[in-house]
DRENSEMAR-875543 format. One record per residue (C-alpha): residue in three letters; y negated, x, z. Coordinates in steps of 0.25 Angstrom, whole numbers, plus 5000, padded with zeros to 4 digits. Layout:
# residues N
alaYXZ ...
This chain:
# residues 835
unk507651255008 unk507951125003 unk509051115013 unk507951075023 unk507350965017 unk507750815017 unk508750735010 unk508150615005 unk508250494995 unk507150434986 unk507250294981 unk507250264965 unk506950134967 unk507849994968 unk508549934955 unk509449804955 unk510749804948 unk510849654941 unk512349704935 unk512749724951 unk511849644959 unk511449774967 unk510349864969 unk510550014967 unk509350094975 unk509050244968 unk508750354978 unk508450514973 unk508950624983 unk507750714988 unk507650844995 unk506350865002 unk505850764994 unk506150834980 unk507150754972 unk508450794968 unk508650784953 unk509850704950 unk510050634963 unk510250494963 unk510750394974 unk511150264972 unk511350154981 unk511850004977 unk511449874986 unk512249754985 unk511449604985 unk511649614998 unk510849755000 unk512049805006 unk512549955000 unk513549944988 unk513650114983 unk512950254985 unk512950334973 unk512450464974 unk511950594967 unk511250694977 unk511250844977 unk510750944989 unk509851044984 unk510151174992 unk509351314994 unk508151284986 unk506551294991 unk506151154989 unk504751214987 unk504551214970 unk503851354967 unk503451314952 unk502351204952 unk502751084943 unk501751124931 unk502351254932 unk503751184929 unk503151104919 unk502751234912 unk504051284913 unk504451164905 unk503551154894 unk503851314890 unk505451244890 unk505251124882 unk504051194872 unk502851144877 unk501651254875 unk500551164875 unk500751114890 unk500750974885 unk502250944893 unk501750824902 unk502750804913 unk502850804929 unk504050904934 unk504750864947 unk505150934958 unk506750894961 unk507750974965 unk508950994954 unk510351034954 unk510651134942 unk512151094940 unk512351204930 unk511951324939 unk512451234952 unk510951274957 unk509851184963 unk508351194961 unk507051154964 unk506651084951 unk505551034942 unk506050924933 unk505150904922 unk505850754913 unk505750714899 unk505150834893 unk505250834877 unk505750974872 unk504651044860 unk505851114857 unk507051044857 unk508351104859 unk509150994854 unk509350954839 unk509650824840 unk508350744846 unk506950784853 unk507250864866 unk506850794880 unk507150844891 unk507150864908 unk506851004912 unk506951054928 unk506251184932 unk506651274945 unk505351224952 unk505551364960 unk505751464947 unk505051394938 unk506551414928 unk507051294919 unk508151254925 unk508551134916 unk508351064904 unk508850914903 unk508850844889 unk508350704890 unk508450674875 unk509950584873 unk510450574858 unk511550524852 unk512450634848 unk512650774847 unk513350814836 unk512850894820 unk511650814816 unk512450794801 unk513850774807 unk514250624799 unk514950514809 unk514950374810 unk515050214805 unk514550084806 unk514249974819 unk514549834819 unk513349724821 unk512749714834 unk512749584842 unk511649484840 unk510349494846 unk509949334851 unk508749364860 unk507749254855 unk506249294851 unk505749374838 unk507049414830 unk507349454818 unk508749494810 unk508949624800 unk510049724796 unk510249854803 unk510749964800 unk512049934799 unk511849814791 unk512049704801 unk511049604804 unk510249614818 unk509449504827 unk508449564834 unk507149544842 unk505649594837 unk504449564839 unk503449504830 unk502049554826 unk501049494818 unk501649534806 unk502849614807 unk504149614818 unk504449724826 unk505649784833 unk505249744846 unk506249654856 unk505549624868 unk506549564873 unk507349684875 unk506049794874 unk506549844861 unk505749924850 unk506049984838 unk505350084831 unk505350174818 unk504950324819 unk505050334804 unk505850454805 unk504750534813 unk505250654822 unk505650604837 unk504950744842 unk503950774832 unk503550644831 unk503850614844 unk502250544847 unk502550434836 unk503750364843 unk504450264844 unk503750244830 unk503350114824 unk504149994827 unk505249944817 unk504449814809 unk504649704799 unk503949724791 unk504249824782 unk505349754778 unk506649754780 unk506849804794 unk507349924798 unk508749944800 unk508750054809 unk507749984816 unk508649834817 unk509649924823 unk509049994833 unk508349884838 unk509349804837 unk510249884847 unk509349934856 unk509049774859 unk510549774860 unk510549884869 unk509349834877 unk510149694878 unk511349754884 unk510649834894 unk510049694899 unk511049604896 unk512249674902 unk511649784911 unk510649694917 unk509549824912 unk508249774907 unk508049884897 unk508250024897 unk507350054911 unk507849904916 unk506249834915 unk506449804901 unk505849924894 unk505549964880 unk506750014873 unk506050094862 unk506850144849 unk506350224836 unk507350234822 unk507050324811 unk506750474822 unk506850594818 unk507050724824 unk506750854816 unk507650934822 unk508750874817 unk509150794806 unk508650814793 unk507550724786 unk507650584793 unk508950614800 unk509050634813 unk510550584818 unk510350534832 unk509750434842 unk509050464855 unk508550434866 unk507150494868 unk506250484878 unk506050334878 unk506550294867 unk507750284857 unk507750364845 unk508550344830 unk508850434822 unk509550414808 unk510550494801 unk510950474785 unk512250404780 unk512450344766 unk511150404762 unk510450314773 unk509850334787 unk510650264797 unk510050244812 unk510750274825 unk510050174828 unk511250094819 unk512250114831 unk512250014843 unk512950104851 unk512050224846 unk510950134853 unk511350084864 unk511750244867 unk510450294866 unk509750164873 unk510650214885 unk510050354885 unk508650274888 unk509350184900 unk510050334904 unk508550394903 unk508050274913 unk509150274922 unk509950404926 unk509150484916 unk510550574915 unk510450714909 unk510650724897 unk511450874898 unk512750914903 unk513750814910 unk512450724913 unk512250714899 unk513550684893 unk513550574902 unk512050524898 unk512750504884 unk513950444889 unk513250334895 unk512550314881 unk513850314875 unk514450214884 unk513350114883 unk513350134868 unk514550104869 unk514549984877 unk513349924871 unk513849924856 unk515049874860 unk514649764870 unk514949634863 unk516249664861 unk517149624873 unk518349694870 unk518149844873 unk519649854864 unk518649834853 unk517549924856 unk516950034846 unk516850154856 unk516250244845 unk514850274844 unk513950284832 unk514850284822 unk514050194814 unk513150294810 unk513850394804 unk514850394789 unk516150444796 unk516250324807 unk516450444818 unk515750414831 unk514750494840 unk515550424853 unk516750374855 unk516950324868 unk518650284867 unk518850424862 unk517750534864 unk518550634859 unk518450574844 unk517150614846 unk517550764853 unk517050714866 unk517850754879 unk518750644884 unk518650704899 unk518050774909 unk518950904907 unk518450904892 unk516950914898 unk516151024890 unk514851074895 unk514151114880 unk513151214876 unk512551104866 unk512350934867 unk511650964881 unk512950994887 unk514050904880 unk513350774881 unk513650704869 unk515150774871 unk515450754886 unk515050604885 unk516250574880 unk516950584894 unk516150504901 unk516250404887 unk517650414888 unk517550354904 unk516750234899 unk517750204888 unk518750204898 unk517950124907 unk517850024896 unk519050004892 unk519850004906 unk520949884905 unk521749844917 unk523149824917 unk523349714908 unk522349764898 unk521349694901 unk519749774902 unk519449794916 unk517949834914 unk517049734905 unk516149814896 unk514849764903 unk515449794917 unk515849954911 unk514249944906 unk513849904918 unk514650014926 unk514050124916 unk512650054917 unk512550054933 unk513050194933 unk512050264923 unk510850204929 unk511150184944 unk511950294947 unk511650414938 unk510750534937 unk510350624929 unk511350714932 unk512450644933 unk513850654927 unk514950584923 unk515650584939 unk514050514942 unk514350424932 unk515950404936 unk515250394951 unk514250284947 unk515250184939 unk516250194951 unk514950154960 unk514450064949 unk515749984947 unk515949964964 unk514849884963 unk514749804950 unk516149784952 unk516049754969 unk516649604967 unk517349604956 unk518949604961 unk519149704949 unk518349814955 unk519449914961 unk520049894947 unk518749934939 unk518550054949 unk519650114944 unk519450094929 unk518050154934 unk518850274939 unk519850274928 unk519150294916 unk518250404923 unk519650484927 unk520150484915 unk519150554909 unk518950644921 unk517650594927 unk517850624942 unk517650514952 unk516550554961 unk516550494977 unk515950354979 unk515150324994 unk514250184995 unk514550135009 unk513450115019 unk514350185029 unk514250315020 unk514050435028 unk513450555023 unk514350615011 unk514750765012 unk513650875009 unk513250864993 unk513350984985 unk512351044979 unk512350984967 unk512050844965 unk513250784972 unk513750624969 unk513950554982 unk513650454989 unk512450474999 unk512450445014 unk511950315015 unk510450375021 unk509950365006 unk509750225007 unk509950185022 unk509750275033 unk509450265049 unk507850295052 unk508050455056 unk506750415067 unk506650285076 unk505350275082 unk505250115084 unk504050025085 unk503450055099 unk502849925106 unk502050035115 unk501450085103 unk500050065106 unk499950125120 unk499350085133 unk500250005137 unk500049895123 unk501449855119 unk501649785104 unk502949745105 unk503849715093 unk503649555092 unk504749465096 unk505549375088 unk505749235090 unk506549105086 unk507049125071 unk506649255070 unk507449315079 unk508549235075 unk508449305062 unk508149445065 unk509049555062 unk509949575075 unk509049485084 unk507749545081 unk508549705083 unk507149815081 unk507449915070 unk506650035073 unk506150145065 unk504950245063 unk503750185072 unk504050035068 unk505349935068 unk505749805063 unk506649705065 unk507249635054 unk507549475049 unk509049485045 unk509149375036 unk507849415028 unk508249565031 unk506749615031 unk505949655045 unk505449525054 unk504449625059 unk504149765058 unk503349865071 unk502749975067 unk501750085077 unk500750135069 unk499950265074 unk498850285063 unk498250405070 unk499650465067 unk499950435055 unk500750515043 unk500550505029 unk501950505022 unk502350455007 unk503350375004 unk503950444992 unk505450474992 unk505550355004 unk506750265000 unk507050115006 unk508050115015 unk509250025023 unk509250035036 unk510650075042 unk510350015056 unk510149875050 unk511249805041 unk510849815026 unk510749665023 unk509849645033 unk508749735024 unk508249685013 unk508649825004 unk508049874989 unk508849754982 unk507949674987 unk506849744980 unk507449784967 unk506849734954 unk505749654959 unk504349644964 unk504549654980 unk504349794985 unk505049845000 unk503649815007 unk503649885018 unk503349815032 unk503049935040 unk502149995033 unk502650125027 unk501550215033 unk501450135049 unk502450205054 unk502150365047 unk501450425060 unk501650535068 unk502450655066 unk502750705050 unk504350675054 unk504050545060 unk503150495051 unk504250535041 unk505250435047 unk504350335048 unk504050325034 unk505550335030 unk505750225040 unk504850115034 unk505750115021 unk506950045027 unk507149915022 unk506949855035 unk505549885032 unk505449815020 unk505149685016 unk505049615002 unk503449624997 unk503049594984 unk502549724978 unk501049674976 unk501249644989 unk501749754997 unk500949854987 unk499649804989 unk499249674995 unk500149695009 unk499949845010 unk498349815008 unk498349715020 unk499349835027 unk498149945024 unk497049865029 unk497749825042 unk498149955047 unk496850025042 unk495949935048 unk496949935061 unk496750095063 unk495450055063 unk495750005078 unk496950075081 unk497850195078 unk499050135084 unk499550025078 unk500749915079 unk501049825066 unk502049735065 unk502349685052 unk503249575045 unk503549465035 unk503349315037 unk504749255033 unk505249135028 unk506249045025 unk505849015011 unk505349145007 unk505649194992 unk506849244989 unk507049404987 unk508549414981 unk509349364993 unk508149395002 unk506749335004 unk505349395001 unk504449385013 unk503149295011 unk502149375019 unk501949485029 unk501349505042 unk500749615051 unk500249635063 unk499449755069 unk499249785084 unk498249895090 unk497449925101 unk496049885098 unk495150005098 unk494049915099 unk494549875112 unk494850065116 unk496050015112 unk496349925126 unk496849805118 unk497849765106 unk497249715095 unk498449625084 unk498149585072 unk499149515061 unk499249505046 unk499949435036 unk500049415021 unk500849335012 unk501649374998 unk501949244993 unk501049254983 unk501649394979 unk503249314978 unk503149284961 unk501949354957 unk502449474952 unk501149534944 unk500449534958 unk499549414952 unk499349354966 unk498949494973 unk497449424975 unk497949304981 unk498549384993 unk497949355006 unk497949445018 unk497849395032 unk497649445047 unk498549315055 unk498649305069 unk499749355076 unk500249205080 unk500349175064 unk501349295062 unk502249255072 unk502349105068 unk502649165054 unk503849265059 unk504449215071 unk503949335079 unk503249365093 unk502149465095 unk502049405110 unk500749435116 unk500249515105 unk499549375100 unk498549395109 unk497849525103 unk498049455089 unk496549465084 unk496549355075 unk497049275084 unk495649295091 unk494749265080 unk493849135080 unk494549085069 unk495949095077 unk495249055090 unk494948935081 unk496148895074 unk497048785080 unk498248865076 unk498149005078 unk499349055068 unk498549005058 unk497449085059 unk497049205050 unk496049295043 unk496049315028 unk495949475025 unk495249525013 unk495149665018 unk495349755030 unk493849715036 unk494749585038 unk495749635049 unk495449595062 unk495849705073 unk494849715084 unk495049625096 unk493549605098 unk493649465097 unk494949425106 unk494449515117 unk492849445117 unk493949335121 unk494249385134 unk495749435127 unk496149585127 unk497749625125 unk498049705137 unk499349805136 unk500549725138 unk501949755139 unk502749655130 unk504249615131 unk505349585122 unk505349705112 unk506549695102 unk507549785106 unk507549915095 unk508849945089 unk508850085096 unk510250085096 unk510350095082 unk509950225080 unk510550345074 
């Protein structure tokens, strides 16, 4: 039963926070390796890569068999007969994860198919899209998640709405051009010229406008986004100038006060079409709503004073739906039940925010939404007072309908009312207490750092409380903005949900079996090696000792706790505190031995035995082109038993074992040089010890507050089995990624050099003492070594594992053979740190 399997974190990846100053590091729950749907752990890093907050989302899958029954094409048939596919031309991949049915309080072993379009939609308001999950043991639907997010639910025909006022000016410098919208005001805008007509492109902001000419959004569906809006014909769309228009108003807000880059943060195309359709409802070119479709916004047009008007027309209306799309690339948040309602919340609040932005007095915000597009002036929204709109004010107003997907264009309004709230808290002399950019930025970190897709509105209470610790952590004020966090969430009956972030957290209580919100023990991200099996210096046998090398003069000065050995599985390291990245790392190799493991699932971890700001953590390797390159290499230390192996290849993700590579670098020119050396060495030898290292300096480029190492180093020690294995054979390498520091595109890759050095040359460039170990260096044997008036200069230019030099042929023809010795002044190994 699942009970039995391990309890284990996958990393998401890394993503740096420029509205903080922090680094928020993504982990997914696993059992036994299967993911847990809706699991999310969150863990903040200060500049300093010291720990800010935990947030957590985690669930304990009980009494199932973790072994699936129905094979994966079996699910996918299941859902194909569901969404009305008879052709078998459904092309999608199900996974296996576990998942909590909250409905029926019930777990299962589950195959989730995503982003399926329904052939029979159930919903008469816009093309059906949708998530589906399968009992992977009974082969029975167990859920189906809309994925589609519209704007309303209400009659088709019912009449609302009013007119907007003009949006701001759009400055940005490049093509432009100025025409009338749709409400009749003049907008500036960016396109793009070609050859004989502009376009509704800005590529600034990756925004493109598109005219379906009222075809069917579903029927049609292989003909979107349409062509794009032009000049000629003349004169411009109006619809068009509005949509584009916003949608660069809503990019610019998303980069110019969120700090995002576009919807998925790396500047990618925002893509919108006017003029849809959607046959089954509306009649002739109506079709009264605006969606969020697969990639893509969607425009409907509804008929007033005998003329189509766009949704397209509303700011807010846009910006609305332009947050499904971010909703959709972060948290991905159901779009059903209490999930749901909140999905729509947060579109309402940013739709909000956005059309109301350049107004700095909140006393004279409009908190009604699209108004503007209807004769009667009455809102869809309005976030000051839901109930004009019959939306529930509190939590004990909460209604769990048969229709709108469970209430979530009616239960929005509680969490609506929070943010009002929120917006509008004043202290005791009247004065605001939040600024609008600081409540959007609240809202922002929440929904994509620390929501799921089944999270509710306690998640998202949870998440602005987390949220509003950190932004807030210097500002004097910060007690006093908790509260108004806390306050406008309590009056609308939200429940505050435990906070845990120290580093000193111990396990919380056992979680119930449903996905529980709490923060983890801090194991998820820093956790004590389970095995310690240090480097051994008898390693080889027979009496030969390959001590750990010495440090000396500056090097020890600077070592982490006067050169202090940090064991773990079959290698150790000691550390450079002030460059907080390993001096030297030991690892014993037994090829014969060896384990083949993945990496999958493995995430980077802190070690708790050694001070945080003496390793360089993911900070340092968020949002840019140096990867955590691994000194030890990964698959040295997987040897001998399945268990042990296991612990050896967790162990060589901690920190300590990282250092700063260029991605080209640590990818593919430095891992070459790795393969070739250890090949070629179990050419003489099964049992290996390689030491390996970076050459630092004082002026070496800057990595944040840190410093990007300009090379690397490695030395390998065997017995020579040319020699029966009586004597030690060294040999040394070393390669430089200087070149690699500002080339980005990986230009320079052919420039790199690889090099076998002598032994001599590597402790001059580190400050380290291999003792008598020099004598079995077999470069330092070679003629041109012999030769050379100054023997650390000497090296052999490698252009392929023919290259290495192992045998020591020529050093014993000199009369020399390394003997076994016994070698003193081994670093003492921190022993006493274990647990």
């Amino acid at each position: 039963m699942v009970q039995s399997h391990t309890n284990e974190f996958r990393t998401l990846g890394a993503e740096a926070l420029p509205l903080t100053g922090t680094t928020m590091v993504k982990f997914r729950q696993l059992f036994g390796n299967i993911p847990v749907y809706g699991s999310l752990v969150t863990i903040e890093l200060d500049e300093k890569n010291e720990l800010l907050t935990i947030n957590a989302s985690r669930g304990e899958p009980s009494g199932l068999n973790p072994v699936a029954k129905q094979s994966p094409a079996q699910a996918l048939k299941v859902v194909e007969s569901e969404a009305g596919y008879t052709d078998g031309s459904l092309k999608a991949v199900p996974t296996l994860q576990y998942y909590f049915d909250a409905k029926n309080n019930q777990w299962h072993l589950a195959y989730t198919v995503e982003n399926v379009p329904s052939q029979k939609s159930k919903d008469p308001r816009a093309p059906a899209l949708f998530d589906y999950v399968v009992d992977a043991h009974t082969g029975a639907m167990v859920a189906v998640l809309p994925r589609t997010q519209g704007m309303e639910f209400t009659d088709p025909y019912e009449p609302r709405r009013r007119p907007w006022p003009a949006s701001f000016r759009v400055t940005d410098i490049g093509c432009s051009e100025a025409a009338v919208d749709e409400l009749g005001k003049e907008r500036e805008f960016r396109c793009k010229l070609e050859q004989d007509r502009i376009v509704l492109v800005d590529e600034d902001y990756n925004i493109h406008t598109h005219d379906a000419r009222f075809r069917d959004i579903q029927l049609d569906s292989r003909t979107f986004p349409g062509d794009y809006v032009t000049l000629p014909p003349r004169p411009w769309s109006a619809a068009g100038i509005s949509a584009h228009a916003n949608a660069t108003e809503v990019a610019r807000f998303l980069r110019e006060v969120l700090k995002r880059n576009s919807l998925d943060n790396q500047g990618g195309r925002i893509t919108s079409s006017i003029n849809c359709c959607y046959r089954s409802e509306g009649k002739g070119q109506e079709w009264r709503n605006a969606a969020w479709i697969r990639s893509q916004m969607a425009y409907g047009q509804r008929m007033q004073d005998d003329k189509l008007i766009s949704y397209a027309t509303a700011l807010d209306v846009v910006a609305h739906e332009i947050i499904h799309g971010l909703t959709e690339h972060t948290a991905r948040l159901w779009y059903k039940g209490e999930s749901g309602a909140l999905n729509e919340s947060y579109s309402d609040i940013f739709g909000i925010i956005v059309s109301n932005f350049r107004e700095h007095d909140v006393r004279k915000w409009d908190w009604q939404m699209g108004e503007e597009l209807e004769g009667t002036g009455l809102p869809i929204r309005d976030l000051s007072s839901p109930k004009r709109c019959k939306q529930p004010e509190h939590m004990e107003q909460y209604e769990e309908r048969s229709s709108d997907f469970g209430g979530v264009h009616f239960n929005s309004g509680i969490h609506n009312r929070a943010a009002y709230l929120l917006l509008t808290a004043a202290d005791a002399s009247g004065r605001p207490l939040l600024k609008p950019k600081e409540v959007a930025a609240l809202f922002y970190i929440t929904l994509t750092q620390h929501l799921s897709p089944t999270s509710r509105f306690s998640d998202s209470r949870r998440g602005m409380e987390v949220a509003a610790r950190t932004l807030f952590r210097n500002d004097p004020a910060l007690e006093e903005k908790l509260k108004a966090v806390a306050r406008a969430f309590d009056t609308v009956g939200i429940p505050s949900t435990e906070i845990q972030g120290t580093i000193d957290a111990a396990e919380t209580e056992r979680a119930s079996p449903a996905l529980s919100t709490e923060a983890q023990e801090i194991t998820i991200v820093s956790v004590a090696p389970k095995l310690h099996i240090p480097y051994s210096a008898d390693f080889l046998g027979d009496g030969f000792q390959v001590p750990l090398p010495k440090l000396t003069g500056r090097t020890l000065d600077e070592s982490f706790s006067r050169g202090q050995v940090v064991g773990y599985v079959h290698f150790s390291l000691t550390l450079h505190e002030r460059r907080r990245t390993a001096l030297y790392t030991a690892c014993n190799i037994d090829a014969a031995h060896m384990v083949r493991l993945g990496r999958q699932g493995l995430p980077w971890m802190l070690d708790p035995r050694i001070p945080a700001k003496v390793q360089l953590g993911p900070a340092y390797y968020a949002g840019n082109e140096w990867d955590r390159g691994h000194l030890v290499r990964r698959q040295d230390p997987i040897w001998g038993p399945v268990s042990e192996a296991r612990r050896a290849n967790e162990a060589t993700f901690y920190f300590t074992n990282a250092a700063p590579q260029h991605a080209n670098f640590n990818q593919d020119e430095w891992l070459v040089l790795e393969d070739w050396v250890l090949e070629r060495a179990a050419d003489f030898s099964y049992r290996l010890c390689v030491f390996t290292g970076p050459v630092l300096s004082d002026d070496d480029p800057p990595l944040r507050d840190a410093q990007i190492p300009a090379g690397f180093w490695k030395v390998v020690v065997l017995r020579d089995a040319t020699a029966g294995g009586a004597d030690l054979s060294v040999v040394a390498f070393f390669m430089k990624q200087t070149e690699m520091l500002h080339d980005k595109l990986g230009k320079k890759l052919l420039q790199l050099k690889r090099y076998q050095v002598t032994l001599q040359a590597i402790e001059a460039w580190t400050g380290l003492d291999f003792g008598a170990l020099k004598d079995a260096d077999e470069l330092a044997w070679a003629p041109a070594a012999l030769r050379a008036a100054v023997p650390a200069e000497s090296y052999r230019r490698l252009t392929g594992p023919q290259d290495l030099v192992f045998s020591g042929d020529r050093r014993r023809a000199a009369g020399r053979r390394i003997l076994p010795l016994k070698f003193t002044g081994t670093p003492q190994e921190m022993d006493g740190w274990m647990h």
